[in-house]
TIMI-2910 file (N, C-alpha, C, CB; in pm, 1 decimal, decimal comma, always signed):
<rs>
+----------+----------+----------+----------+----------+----------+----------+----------+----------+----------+----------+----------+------+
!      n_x !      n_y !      n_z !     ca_x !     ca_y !     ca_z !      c_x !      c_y !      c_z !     cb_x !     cb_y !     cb_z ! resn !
+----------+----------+----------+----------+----------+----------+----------+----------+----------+----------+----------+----------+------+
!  -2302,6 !  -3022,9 ! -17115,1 !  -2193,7 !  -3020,7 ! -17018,0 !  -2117,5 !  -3152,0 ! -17029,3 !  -2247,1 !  -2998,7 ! -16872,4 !  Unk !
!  -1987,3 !  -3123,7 ! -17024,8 !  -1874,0 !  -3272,3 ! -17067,7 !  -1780,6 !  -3248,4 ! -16958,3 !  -1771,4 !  -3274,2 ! -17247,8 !  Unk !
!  -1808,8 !  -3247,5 ! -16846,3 !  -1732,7 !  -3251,1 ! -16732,2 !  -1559,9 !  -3378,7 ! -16733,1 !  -1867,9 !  -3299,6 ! -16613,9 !  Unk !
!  -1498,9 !  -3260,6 ! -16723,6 !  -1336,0 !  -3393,0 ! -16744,1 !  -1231,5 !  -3364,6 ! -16586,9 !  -1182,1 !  -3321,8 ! -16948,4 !  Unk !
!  -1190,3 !  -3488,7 ! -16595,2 !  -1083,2 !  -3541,2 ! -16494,8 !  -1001,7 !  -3407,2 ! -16503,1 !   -990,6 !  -3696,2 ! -16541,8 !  Unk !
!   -924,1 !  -3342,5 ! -16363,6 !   -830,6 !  -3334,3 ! -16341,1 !   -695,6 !  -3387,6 ! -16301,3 !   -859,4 !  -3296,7 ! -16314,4 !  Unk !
!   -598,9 !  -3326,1 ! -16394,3 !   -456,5 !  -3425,7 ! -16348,1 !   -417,5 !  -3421,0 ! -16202,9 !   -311,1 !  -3374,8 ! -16426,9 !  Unk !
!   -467,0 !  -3394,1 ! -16130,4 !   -468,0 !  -3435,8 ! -15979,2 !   -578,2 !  -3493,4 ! -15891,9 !   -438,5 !  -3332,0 ! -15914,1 !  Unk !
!   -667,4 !  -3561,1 ! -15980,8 !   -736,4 !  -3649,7 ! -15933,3 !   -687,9 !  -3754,6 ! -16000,9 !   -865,7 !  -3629,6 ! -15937,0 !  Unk !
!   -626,0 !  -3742,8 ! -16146,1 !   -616,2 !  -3887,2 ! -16212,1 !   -550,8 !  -3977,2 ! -16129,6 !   -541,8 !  -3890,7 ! -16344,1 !  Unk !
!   -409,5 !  -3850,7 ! -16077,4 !   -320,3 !  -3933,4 ! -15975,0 !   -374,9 !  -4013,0 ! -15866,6 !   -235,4 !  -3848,6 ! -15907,7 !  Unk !
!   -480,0 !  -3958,0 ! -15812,9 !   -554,8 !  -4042,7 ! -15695,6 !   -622,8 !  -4163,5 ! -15756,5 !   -673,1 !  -3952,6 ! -15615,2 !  Unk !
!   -663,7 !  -4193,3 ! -15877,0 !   -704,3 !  -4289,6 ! -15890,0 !   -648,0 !  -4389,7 ! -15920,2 !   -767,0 !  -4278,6 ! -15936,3 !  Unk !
!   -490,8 !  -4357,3 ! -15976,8 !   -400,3 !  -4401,0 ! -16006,1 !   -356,0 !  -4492,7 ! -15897,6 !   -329,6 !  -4311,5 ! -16044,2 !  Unk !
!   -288,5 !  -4407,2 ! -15770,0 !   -244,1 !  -4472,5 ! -15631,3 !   -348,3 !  -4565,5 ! -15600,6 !   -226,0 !  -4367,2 ! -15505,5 !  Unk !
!   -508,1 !  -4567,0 ! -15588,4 !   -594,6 !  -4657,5 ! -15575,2 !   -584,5 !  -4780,0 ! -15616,4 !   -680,3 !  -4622,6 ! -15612,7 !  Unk !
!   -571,7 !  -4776,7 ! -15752,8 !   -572,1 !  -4834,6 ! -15880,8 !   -408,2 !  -4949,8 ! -15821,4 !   -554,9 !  -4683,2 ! -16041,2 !  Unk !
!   -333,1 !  -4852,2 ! -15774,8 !   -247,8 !  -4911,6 ! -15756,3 !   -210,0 !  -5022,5 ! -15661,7 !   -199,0 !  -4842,5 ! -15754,9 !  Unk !
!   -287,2 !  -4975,6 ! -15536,5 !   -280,1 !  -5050,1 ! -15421,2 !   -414,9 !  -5143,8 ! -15390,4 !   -252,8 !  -4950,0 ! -15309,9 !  Unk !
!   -492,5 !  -5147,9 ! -15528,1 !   -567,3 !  -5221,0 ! -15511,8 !   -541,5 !  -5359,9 ! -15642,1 !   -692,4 !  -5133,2 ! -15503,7 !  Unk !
!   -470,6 !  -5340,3 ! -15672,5 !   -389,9 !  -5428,6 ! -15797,7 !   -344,6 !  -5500,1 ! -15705,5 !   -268,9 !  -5363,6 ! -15908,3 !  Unk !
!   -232,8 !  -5455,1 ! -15612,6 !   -120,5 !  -5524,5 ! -15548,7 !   -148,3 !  -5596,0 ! -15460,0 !    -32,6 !  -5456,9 ! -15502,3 !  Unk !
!   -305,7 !  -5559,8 ! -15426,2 !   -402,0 !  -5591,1 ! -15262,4 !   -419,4 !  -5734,2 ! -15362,1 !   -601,9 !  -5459,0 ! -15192,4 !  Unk !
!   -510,8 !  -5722,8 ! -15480,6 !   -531,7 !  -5891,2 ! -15514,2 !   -450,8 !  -5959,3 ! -15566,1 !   -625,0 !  -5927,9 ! -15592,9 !  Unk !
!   -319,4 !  -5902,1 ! -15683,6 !   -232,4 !  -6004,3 ! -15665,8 !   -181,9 !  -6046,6 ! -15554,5 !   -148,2 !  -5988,3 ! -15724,5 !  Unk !
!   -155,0 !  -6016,0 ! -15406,2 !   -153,6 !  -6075,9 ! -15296,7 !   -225,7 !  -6161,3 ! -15230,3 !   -145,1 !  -6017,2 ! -15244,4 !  Unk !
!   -365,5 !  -6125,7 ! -15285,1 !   -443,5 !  -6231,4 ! -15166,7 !   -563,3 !  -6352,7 ! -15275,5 !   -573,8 !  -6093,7 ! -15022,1 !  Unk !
!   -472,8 !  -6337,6 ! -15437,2 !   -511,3 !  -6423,8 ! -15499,8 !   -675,2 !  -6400,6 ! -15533,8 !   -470,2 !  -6537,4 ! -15429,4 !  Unk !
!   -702,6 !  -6309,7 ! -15579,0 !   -835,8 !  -6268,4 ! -15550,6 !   -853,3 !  -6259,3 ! -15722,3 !   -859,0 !  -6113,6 ! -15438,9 !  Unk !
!   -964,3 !  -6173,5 ! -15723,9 !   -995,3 !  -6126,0 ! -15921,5 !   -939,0 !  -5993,5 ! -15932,6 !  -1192,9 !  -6103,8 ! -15988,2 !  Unk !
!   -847,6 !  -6000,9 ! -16002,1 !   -782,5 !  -5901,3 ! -16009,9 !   -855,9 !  -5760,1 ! -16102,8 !   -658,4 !  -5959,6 ! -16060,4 !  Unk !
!   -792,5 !  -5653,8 ! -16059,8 !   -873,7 !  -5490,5 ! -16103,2 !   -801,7 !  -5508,2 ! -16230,4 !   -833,2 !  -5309,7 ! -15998,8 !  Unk !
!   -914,9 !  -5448,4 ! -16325,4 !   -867,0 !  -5425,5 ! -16460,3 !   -840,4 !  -5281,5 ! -16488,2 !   -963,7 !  -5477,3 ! -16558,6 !  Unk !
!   -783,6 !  -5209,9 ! -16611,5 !   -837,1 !  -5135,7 ! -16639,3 !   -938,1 !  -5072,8 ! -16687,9 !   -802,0 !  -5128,7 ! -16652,8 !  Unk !
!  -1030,8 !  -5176,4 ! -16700,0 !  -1143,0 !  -5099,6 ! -16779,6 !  -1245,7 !  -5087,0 ! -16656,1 !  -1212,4 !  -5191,1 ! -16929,4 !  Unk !
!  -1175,7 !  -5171,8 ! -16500,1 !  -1262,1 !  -5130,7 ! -16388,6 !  -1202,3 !  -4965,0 ! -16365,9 !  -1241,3 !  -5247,1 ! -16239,7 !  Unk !
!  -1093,2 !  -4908,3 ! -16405,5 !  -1037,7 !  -4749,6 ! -16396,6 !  -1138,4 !  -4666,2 ! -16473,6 !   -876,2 !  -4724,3 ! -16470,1 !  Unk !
!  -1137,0 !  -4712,2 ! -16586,0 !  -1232,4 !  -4638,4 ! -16692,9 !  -1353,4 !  -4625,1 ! -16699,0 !  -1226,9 !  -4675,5 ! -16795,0 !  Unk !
!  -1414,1 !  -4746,2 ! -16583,8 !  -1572,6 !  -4684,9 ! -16513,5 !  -1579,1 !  -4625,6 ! -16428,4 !  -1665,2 !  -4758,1 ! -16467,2 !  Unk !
!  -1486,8 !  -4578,7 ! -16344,6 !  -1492,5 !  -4536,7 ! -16250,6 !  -1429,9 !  -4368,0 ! -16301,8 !  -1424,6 !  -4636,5 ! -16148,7 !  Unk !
!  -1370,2 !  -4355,3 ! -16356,1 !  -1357,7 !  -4208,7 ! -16458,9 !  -1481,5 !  -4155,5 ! -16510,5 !  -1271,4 !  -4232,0 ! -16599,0 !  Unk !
!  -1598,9 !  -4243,8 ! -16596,3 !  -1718,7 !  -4216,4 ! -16648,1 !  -1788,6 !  -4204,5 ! -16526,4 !  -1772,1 !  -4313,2 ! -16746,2 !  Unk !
!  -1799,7 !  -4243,1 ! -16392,7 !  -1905,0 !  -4230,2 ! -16289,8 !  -1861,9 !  -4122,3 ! -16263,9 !  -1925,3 !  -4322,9 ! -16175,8 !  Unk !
!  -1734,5 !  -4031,2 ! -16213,9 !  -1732,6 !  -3998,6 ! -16158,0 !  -1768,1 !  -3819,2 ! -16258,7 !  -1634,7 !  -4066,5 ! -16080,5 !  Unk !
!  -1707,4 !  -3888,0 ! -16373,6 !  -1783,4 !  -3771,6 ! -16485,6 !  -1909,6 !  -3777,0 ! -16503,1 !  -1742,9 !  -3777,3 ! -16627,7 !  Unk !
!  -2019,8 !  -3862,8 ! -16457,2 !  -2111,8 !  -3850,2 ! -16457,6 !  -2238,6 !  -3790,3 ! -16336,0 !  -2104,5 !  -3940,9 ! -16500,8 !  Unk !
!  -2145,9 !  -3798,7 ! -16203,2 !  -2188,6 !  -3752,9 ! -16102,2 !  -2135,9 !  -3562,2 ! -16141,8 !  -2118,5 !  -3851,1 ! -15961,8 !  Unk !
!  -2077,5 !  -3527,3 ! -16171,9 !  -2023,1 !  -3420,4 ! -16237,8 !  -2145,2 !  -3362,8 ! -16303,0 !  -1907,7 !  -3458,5 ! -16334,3 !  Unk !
!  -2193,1 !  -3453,4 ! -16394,9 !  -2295,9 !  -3394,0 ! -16482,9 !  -2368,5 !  -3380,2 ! -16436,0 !  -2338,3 !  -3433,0 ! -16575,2 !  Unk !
!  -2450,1 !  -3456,5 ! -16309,2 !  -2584,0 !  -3461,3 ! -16242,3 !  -2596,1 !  -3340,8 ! -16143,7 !  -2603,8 !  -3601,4 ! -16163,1 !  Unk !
!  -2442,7 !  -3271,4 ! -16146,7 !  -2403,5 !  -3165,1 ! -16037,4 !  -2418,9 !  -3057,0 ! -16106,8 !  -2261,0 !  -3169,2 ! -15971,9 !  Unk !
!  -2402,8 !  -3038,5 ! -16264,7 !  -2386,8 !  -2920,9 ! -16362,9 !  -2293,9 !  -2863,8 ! -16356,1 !  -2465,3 !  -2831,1 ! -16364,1 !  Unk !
!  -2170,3 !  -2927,5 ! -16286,8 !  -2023,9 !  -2894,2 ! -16309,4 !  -1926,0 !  -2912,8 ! -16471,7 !  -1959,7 !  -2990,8 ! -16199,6 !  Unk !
!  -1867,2 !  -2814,3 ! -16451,2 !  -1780,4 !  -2806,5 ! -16581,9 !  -1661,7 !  -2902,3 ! -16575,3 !  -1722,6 !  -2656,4 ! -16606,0 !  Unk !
!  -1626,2 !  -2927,9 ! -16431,5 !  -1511,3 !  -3004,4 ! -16402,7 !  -1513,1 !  -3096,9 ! -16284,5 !  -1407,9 !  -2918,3 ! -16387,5 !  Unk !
!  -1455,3 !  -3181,5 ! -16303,0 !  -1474,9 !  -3306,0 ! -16200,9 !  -1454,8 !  -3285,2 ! -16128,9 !  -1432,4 !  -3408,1 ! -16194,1 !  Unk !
!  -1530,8 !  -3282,3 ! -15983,1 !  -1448,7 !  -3227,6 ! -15809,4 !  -1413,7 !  -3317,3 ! -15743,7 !  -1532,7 !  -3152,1 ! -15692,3 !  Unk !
!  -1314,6 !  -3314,6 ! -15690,1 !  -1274,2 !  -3426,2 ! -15569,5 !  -1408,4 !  -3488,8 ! -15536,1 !  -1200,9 !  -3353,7 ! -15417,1 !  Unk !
!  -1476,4 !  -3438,3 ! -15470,4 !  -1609,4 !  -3524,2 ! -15436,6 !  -1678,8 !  -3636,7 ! -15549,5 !  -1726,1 !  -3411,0 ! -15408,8 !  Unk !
!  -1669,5 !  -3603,8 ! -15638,2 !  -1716,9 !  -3650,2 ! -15793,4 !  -1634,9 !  -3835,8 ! -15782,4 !  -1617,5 !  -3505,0 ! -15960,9 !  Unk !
!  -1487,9 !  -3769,1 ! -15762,1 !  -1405,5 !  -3842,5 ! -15780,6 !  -1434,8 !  -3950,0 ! -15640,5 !  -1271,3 !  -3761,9 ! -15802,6 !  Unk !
!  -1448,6 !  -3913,5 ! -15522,7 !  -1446,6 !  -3993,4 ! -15410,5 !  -1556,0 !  -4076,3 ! -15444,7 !  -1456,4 !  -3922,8 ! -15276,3 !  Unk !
!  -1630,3 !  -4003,1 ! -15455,6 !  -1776,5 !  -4055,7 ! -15505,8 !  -1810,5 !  -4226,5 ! -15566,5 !  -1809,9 !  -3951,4 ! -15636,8 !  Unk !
!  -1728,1 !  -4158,0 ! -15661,0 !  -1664,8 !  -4288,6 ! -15785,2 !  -1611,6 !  -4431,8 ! -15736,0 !  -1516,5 !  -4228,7 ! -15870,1 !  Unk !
!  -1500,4 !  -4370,2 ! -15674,4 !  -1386,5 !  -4470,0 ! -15584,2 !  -1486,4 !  -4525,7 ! -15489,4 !  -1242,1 !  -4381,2 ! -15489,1 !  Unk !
!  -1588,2 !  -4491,4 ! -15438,6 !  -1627,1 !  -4560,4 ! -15324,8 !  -1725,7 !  -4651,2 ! -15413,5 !  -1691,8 !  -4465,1 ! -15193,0 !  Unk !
!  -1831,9 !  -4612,1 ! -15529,4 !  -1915,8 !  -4717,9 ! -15566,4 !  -1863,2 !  -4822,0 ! -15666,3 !  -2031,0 !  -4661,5 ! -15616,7 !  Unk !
!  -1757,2 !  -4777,2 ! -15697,4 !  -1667,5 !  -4884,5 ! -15782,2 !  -1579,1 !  -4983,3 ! -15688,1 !  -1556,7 !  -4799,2 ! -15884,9 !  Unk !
!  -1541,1 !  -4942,7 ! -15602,5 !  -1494,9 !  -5053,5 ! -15444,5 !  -1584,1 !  -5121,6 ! -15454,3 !  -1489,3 !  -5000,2 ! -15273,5 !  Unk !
!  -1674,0 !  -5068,1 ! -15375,5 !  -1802,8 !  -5170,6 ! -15304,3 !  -1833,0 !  -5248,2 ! -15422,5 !  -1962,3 !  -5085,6 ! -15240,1 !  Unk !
!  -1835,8 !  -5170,6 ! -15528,6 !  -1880,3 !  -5284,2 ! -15663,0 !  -1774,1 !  -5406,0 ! -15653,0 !  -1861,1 !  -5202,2 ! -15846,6 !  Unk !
!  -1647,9 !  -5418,9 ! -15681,8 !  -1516,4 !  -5479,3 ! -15724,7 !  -1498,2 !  -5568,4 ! -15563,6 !  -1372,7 !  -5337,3 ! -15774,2 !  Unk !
!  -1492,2 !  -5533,1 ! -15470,8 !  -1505,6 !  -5592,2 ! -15333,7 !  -1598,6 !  -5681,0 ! -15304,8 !  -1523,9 !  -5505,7 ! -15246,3 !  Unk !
!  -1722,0 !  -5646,1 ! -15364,6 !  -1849,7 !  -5733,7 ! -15378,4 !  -1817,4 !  -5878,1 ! -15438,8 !  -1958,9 !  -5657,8 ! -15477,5 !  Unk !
!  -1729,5 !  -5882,5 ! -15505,6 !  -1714,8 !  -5988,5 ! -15613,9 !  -1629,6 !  -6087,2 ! -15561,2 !  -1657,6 !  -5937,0 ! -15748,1 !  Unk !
!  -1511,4 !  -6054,2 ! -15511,9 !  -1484,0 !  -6123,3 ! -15394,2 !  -1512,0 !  -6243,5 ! -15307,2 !  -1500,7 !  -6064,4 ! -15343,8 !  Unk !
!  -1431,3 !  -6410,9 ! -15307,8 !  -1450,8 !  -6441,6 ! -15204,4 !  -1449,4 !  -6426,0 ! -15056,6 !  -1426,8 !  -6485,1 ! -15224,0 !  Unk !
!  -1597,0 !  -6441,0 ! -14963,9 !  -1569,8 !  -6381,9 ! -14852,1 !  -1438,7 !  -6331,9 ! -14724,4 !  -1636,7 !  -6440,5 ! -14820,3 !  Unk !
!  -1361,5 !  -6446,6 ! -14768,9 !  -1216,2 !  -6403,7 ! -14673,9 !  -1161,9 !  -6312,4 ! -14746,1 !  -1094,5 !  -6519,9 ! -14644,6 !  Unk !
!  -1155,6 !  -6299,9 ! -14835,4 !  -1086,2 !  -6170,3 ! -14902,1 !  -1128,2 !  -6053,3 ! -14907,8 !  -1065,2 !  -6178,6 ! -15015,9 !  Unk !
!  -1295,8 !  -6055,4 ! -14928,3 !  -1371,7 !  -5921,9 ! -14920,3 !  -1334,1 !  -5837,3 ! -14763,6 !  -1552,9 !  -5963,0 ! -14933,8 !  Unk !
!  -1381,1 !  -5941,4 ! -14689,2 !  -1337,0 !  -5916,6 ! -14539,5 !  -1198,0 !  -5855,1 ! -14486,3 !  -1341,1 !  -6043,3 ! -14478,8 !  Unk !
!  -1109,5 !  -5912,1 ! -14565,9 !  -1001,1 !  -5807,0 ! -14584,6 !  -1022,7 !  -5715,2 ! -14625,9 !   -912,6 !  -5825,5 ! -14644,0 !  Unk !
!  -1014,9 !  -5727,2 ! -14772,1 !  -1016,9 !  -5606,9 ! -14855,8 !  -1103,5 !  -5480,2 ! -14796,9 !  -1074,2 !  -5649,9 ! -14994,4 !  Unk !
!  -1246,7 !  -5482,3 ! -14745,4 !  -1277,0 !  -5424,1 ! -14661,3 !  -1233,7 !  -5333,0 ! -14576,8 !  -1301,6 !  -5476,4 ! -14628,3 !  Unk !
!  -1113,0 !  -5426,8 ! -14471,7 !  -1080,0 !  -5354,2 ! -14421,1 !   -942,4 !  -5277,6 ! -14437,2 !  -1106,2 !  -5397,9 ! -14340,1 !  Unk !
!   -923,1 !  -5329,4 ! -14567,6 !   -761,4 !  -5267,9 ! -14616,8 !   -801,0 !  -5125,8 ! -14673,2 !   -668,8 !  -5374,3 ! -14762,2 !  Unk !
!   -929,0 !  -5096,3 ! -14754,6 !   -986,2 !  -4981,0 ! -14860,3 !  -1110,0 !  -4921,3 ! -14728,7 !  -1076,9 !  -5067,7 ! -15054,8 !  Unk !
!  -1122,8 !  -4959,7 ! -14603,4 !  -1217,5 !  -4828,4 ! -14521,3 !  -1179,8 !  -4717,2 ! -14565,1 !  -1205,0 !  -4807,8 ! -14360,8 !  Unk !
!  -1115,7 !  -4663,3 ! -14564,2 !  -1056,1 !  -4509,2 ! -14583,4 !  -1130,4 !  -4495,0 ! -14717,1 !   -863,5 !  -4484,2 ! -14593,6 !  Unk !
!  -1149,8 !  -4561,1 ! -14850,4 !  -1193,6 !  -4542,8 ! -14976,0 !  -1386,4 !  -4537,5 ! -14937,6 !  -1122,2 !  -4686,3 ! -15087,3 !  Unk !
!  -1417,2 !  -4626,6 ! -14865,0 !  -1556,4 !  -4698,8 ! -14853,8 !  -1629,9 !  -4633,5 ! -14798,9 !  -1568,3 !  -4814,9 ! -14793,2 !  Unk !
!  -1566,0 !  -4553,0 ! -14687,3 !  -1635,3 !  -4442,7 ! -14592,2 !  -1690,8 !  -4303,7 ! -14651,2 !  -1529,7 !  -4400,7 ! -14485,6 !  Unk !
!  -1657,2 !  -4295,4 ! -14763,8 !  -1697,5 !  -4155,1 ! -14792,9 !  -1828,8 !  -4119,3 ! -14819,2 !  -1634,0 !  -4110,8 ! -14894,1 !  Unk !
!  -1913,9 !  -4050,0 ! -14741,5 !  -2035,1 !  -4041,4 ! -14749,3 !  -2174,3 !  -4137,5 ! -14742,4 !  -2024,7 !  -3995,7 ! -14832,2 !  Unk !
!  -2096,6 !  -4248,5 ! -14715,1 !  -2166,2 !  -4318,2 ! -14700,7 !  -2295,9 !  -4327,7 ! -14595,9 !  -2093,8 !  -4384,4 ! -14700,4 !  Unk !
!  -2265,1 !  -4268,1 ! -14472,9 !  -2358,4 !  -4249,2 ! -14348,4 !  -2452,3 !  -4184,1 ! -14400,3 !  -2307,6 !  -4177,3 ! -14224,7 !  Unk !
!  -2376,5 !  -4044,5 ! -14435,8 !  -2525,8 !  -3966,3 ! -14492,5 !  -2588,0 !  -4045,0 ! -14603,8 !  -2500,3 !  -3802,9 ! -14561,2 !  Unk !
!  -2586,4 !  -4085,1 ! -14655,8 !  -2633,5 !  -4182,2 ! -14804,1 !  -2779,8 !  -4238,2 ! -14696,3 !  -2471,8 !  -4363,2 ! -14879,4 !  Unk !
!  -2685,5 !  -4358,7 ! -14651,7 !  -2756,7 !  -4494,7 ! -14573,4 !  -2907,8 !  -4404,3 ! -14472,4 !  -2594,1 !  -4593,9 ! -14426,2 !  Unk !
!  -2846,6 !  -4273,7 ! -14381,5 !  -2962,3 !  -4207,1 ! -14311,4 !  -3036,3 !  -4132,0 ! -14407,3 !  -2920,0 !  -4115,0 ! -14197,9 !  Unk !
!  -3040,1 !  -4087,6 ! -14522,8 !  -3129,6 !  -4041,0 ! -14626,8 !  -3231,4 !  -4131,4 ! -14676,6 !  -3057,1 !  -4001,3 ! -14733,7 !  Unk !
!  -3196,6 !  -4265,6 ! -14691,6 !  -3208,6 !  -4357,8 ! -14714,7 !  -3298,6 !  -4373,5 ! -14610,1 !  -3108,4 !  -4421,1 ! -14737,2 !  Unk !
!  -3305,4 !  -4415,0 ! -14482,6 !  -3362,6 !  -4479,2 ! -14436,2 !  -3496,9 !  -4391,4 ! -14386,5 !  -3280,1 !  -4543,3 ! -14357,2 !  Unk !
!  -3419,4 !  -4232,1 ! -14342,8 !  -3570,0 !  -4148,7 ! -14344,9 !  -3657,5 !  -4140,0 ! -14479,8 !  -3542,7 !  -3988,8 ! -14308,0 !  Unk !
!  -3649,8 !  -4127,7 ! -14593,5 !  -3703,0 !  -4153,9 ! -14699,8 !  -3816,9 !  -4268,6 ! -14701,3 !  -3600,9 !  -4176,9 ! -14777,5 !  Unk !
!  -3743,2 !  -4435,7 ! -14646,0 !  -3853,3 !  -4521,6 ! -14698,9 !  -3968,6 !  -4494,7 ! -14562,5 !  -3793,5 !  -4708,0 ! -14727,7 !  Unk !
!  -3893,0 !  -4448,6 ! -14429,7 !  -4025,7 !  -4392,8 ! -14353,3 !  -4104,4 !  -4288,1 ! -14375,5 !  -4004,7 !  -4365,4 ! -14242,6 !  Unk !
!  -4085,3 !  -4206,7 ! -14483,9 !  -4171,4 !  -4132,1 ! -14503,2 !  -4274,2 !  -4176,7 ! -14621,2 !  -4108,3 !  -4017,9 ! -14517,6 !  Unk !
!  -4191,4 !  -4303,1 ! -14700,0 !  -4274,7 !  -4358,8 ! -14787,0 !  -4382,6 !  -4447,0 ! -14703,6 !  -4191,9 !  -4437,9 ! -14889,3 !  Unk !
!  -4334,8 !  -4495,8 ! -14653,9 !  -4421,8 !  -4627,1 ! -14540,3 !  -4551,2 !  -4556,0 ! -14493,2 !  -4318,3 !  -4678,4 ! -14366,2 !  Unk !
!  -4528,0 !  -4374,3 ! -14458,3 !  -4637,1 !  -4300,4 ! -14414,4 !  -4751,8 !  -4272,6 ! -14546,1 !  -4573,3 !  -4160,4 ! -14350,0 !  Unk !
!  -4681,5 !  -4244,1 ! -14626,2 !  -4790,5 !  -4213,1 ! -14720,3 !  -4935,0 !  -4318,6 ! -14768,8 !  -4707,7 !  -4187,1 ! -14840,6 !  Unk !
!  -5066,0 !  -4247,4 ! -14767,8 !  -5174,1 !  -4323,5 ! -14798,0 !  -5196,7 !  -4410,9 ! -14922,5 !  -5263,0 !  -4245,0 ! -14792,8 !  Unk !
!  -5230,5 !  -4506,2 ! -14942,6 !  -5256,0 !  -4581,8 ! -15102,1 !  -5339,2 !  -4560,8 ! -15136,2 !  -5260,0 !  -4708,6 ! -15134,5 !  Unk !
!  -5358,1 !  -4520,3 ! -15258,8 !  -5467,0 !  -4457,4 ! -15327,0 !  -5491,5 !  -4530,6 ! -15490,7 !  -5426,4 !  -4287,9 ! -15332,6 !  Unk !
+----------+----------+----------+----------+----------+----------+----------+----------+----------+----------+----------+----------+------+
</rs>
């Protein structure tokens, strides 16, 4: 399975891509490359694959955009992340809750288990 971009997601990554260029040449920050676009195309084709989809779904794609933020935001000096933060919520939020509560019932069910 070789799961590929649709031309109406490219566009969304594009506008991202876009307003997150313009976000650090403004606030003097490390600026987005393209080859930060082109990992975030392979994640999101790769969450695709882990799905056994033929084609990349919006979700695939949000998917992407949000762990490639948090990645690229991470890097960030703190006054800027702190912005940036709150300039890309709308990108950062996606699924994240459910993630974090999977997450956290998980290591309590690990914590329960006996050592053997």
């Amino acid at each position: 399975i070789h799961p590929k971009l649709h031309q109406m997601d490219q566009e969304k990554v594009a506008k991202m891509y876009s307003e997150l260029r313009r976000e650090s040449m403004a606030t003097g920050s490390i600026p987005i490359t393209v080859r930060h676009i082109e990992s975030m195309i392979r994640i999101a084709e790769s969450h695709a694959k882990m799905h056994l989809r033929e084609f990349v779904s919006e979700d695939d794609v949000n998917m992407a955009m949000r762990v490639m933020l948090e990645s690229f935001i991470d890097t960030q000096k703190y006054s800027v992340m702190k912005n940036m933060k709150k300039n890309f919520s709308r990108y950062l939020s996606y699924k994240k809750d459910n993630n974090e509560l999977l997450l956290f019932i998980l290591r309590g069910l690990l914590m329960r288990l006996p050592l053997t």
